[in-house]
C-alpha positions as CSV (number, residue, x, y, z in Angstrom):
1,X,-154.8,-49.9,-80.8
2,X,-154.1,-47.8,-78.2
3,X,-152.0,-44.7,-78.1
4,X,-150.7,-42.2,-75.4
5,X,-151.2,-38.6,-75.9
6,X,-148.8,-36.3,-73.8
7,X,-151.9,-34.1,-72.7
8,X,-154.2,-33.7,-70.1
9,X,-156.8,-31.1,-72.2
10,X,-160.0,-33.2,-72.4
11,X,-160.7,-31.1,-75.3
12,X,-158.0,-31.9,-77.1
13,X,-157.8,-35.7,-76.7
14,X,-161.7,-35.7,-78.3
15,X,-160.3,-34.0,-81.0
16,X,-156.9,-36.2,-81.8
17,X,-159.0,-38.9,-81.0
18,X,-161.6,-38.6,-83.3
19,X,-158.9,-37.7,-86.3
20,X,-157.7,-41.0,-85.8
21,X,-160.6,-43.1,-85.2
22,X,-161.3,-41.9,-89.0
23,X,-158.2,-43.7,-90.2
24,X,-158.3,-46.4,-87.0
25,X,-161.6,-47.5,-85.7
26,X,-161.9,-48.2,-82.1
27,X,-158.4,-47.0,-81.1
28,X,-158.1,-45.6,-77.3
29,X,-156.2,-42.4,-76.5
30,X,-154.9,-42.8,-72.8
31,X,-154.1,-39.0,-71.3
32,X,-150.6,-38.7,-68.6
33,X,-153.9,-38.6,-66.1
34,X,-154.2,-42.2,-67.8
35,X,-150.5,-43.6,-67.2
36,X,-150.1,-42.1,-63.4
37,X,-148.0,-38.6,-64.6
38,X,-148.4,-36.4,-62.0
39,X,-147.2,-32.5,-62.9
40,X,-146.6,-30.6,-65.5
41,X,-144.0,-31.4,-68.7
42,X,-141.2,-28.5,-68.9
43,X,-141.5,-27.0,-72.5
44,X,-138.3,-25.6,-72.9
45,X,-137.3,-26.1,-75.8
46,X,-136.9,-23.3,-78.7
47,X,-138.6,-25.2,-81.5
48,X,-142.1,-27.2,-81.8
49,X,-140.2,-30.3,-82.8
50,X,-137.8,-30.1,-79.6
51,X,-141.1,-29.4,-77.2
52,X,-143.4,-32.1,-78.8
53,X,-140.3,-35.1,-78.7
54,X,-139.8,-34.1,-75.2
55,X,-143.2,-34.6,-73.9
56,X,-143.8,-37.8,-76.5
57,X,-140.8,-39.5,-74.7
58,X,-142.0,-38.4,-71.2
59,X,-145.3,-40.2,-72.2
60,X,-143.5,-43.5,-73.1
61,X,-141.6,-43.7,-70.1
62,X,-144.8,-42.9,-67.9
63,X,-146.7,-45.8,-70.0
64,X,-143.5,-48.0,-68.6
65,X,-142.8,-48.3,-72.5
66,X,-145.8,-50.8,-73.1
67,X,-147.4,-48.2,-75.5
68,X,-146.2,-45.4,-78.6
69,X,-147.0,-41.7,-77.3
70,X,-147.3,-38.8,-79.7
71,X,-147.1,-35.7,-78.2
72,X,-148.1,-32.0,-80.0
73,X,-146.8,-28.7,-79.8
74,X,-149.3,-25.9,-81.6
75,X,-149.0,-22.4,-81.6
76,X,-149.9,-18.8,-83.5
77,X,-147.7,-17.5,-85.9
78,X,-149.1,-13.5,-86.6
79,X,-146.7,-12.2,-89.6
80,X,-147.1,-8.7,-87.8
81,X,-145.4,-9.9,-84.5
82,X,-142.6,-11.4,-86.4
83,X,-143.8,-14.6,-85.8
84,X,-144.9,-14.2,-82.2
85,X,-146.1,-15.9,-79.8
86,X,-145.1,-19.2,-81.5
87,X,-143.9,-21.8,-79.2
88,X,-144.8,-19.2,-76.4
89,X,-148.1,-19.2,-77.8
90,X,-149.9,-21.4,-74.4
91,X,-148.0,-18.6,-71.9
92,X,-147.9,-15.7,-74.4
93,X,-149.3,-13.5,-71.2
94,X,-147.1,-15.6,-68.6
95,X,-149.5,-17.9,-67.1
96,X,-149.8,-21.1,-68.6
97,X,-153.1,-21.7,-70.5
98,X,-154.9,-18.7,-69.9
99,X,-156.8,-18.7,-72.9
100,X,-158.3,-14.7,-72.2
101,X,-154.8,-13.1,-71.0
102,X,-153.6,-14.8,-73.9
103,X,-155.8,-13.3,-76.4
104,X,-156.2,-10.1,-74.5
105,X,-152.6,-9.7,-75.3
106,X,-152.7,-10.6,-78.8
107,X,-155.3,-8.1,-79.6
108,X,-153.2,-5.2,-77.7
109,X,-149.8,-6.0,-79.8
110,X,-152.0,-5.7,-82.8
111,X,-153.9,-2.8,-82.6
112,X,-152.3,-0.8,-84.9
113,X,-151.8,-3.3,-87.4
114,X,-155.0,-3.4,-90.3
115,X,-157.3,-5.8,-90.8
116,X,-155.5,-7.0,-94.0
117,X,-152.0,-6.9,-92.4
118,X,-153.7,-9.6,-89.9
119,X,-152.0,-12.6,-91.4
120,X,-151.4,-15.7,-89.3
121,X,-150.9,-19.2,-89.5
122,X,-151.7,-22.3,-86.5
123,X,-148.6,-24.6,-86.4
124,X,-148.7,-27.9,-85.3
125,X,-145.9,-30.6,-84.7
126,X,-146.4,-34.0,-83.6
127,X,-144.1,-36.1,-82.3
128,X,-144.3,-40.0,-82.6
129,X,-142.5,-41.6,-80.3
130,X,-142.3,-45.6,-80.1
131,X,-141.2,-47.7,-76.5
132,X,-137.9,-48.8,-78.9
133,X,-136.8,-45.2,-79.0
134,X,-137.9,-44.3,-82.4
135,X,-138.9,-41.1,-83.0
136,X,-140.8,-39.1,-85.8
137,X,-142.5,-35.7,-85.9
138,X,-144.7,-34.4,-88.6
139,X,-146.0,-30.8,-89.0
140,X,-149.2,-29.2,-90.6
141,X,-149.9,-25.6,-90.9
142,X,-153.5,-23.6,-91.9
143,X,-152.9,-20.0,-92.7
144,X,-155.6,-17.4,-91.4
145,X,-156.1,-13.9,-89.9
146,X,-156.5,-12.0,-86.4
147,X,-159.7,-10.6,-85.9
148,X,-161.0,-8.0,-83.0
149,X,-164.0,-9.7,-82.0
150,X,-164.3,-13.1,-80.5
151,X,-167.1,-15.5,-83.2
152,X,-168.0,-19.0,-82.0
153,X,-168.4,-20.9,-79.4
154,X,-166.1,-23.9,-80.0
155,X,-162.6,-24.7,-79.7
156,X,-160.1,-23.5,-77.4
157,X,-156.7,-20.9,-77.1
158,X,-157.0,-18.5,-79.9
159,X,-159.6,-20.0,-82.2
160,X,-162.0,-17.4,-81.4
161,X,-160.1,-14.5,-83.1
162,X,-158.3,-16.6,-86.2
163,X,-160.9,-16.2,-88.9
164,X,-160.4,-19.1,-91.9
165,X,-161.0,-17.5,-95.3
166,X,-162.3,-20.4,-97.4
167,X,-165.3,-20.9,-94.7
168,X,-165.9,-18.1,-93.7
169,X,-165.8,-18.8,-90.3
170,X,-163.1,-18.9,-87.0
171,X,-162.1,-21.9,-85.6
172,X,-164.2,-21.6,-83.0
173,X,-168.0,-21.3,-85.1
174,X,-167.1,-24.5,-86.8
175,X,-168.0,-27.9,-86.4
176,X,-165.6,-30.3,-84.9
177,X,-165.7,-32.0,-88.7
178,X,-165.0,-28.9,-90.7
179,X,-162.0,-27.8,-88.5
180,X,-160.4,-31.4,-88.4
181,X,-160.7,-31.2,-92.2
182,X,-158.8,-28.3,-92.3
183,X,-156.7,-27.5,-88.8
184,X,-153.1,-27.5,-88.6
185,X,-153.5,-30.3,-85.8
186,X,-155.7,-32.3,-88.4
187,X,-153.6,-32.5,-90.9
188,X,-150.3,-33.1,-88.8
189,X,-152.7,-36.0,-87.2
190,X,-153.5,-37.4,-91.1
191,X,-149.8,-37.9,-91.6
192,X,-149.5,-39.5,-88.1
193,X,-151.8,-41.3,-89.3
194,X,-150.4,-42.8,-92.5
195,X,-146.9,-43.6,-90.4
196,X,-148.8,-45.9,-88.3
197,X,-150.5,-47.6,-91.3
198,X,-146.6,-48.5,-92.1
């Protein structure tokens, strides 16, 4: 089976792709790099959903409709920022994917908030989109905190600083098992999954 993801981040095609090679051996994630998009995707939209079925159908129409695309949209949710940066949560800083600006900017908003005030959640919503038109979208959500000081090696954006109670750990000092168990984008991918078992 193969399967476009609306995505260029090497890092992040490993990780849906070895999600779904759990529940589909030997399937084949082709990137936009993959289809012949050339620039970026506008994410304009004001919701996950609206951003990920955006870039899905994008995908599909690059792929001259031979194969589905699903397409994500993560981001933060801190409690103490009134849910920021959310679907701003890639150019929290203004740059797009700046991963330190990002986090530099995250730790200065919540400075005065207490370590136990900290509370966050990573969002994730996939969209599914088929070459018919048909469109789904899923969403999984792991609930955290904000630390100060960057742990682990592993991972990308903000996984350095969001600590995961039940492990012990951040995002970013776990294996690439243990977080798909548990990450927002695993357990959107699990019910991605069970849709194309249908």
């Amino acid at each position: 089976m193969k399967l476009i993801l609306a995505s260029r981040n090497k890092k992040k095609i490993r990780e849906v792709e070895a999600i779904l090679a759990n529940h589909f051996p030997g399937i084949h994630i082709l990137s936009l790099d993959d289809v012949g998009y050339v620039g970026d995707i506008e994410e304009n939209g004001e919701t996950y959903e609206e951003n990920a079925l955006t870039k899905a159908h994008t995908a599909v129409e690059a792929g001259k409709g031979i194969y589905p695309a699903i397409a994500d949209d993560s981001g933060l949710s801190v409690d103490a920022l009134n849910g920021a940066p959310g679907v701003y949560s890639a150019r929290y800083a203004g740059g797009h994917g700046d991963d330190a600006a990002n986090n530099a900017l995250l730790l200065k908003n919540l400075a005065q908030v207490s370590a136990e005030e900290r509370t966050a959640r990573f969002v994730c919503c996939i969209a599914l989109v088929y070459p018919d038109g048909r469109e789904i979208t899923v969403r999984g959500e792991t609930e955290g905190l904000i630390i100060d000081e960057a742990r682990g090696e592993g991972g990308f954006g903000y996984d350095p600083y969001f600590y995961y109670e039940p492990f012990g750990k951040t995002f970013s000092e776990m294996t690439a098992e243990e977080k798909n168990a548990i990450s927002h984008r695993g357990k959107a991918i699990a019910k991605v999954a069970e849709i194309l078992k249908q």
